[in-house]
C-alpha positions as CSV (number, residue, x, y, z in Angstrom):
1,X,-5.6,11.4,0.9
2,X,-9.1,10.3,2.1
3,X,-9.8,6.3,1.4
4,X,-13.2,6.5,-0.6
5,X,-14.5,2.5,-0.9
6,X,-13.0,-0.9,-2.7
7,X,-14.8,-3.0,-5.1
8,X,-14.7,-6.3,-6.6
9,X,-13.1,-7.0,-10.1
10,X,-16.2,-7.0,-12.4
11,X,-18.5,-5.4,-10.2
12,X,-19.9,-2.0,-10.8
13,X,-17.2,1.1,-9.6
14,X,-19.1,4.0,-8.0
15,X,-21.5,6.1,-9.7
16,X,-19.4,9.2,-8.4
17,X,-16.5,8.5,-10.6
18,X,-16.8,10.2,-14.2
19,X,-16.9,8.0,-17.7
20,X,-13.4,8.8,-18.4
21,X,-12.5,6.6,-15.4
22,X,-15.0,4.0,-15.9
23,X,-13.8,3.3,-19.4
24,X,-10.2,3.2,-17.9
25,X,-11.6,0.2,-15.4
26,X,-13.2,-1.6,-18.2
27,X,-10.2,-1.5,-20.3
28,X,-7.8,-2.8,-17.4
29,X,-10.6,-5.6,-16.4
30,X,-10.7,-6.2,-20.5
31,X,-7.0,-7.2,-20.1
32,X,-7.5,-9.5,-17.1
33,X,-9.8,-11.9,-18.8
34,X,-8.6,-15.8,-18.5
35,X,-7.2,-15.0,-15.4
36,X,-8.2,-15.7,-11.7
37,X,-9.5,-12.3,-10.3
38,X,-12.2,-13.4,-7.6
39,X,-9.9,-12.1,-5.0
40,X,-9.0,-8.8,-6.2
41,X,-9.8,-5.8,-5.6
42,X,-10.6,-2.3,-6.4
43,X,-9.6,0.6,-3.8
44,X,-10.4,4.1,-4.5
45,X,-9.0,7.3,-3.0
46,X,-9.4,10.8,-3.3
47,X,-6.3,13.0,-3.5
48,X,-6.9,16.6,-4.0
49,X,-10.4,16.1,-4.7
50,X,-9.4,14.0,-7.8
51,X,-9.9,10.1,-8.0
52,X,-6.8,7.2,-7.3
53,X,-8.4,4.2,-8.4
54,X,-5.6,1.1,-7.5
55,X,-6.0,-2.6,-8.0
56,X,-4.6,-5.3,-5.6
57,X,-2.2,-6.2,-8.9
58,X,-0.7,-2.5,-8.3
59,X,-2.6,-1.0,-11.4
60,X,-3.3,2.7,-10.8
61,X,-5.7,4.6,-12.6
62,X,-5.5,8.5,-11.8
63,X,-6.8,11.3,-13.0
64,X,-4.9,14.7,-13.6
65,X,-5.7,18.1,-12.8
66,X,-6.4,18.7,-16.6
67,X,-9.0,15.8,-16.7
68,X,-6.8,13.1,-18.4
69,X,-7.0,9.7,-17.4
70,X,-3.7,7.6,-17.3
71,X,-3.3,3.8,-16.2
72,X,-0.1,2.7,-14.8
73,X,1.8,0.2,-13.2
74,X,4.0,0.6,-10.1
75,X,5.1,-2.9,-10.3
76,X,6.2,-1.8,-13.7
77,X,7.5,1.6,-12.7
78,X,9.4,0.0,-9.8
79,X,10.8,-2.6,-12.0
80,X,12.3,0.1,-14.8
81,X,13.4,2.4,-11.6
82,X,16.2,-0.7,-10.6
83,X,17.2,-2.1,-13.7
């Protein structure tokens, strides 16, 4: 995995990363409004040449090796794994 760069919560992602991605960003930003988000982050990775976009909240935005987007959780996935 190679750390690509992190980003403020509202601020522009990088210009390398394609629409798909972008639009996933927006919509998980679009979900955070009303809350305190001055503090978090954005970090993205490459792993096998594709994109991991994660946010400080544990959000992870990935994309797959045919193109599709998906937005998870791990907080989330943890959570359901132990109950």
């Amino acid at each position: 995995m190679q750390i690509g760069t992190r980003w403020g919560v509202g601020a522009e992602p990088p210009a390398r990363l394609d629409a798909a991605v972008h639009a996933a960003i927006r919509h998980v930003e679009g979900e955070l409004l009303g809350r305190d988000t001055t503090q978090w982050r954005w970090t993205l990775s490459w792993l096998e040449g594709r994109p991991v976009v994660e946010l400080d909240d544990g959000t992870v935005i990935r994309t797959a090796h045919d193109g599709a987007v998906t937005i998870a959780n791990l907080d989330d996935e943890d959570a359901a794994a132990h109950h």
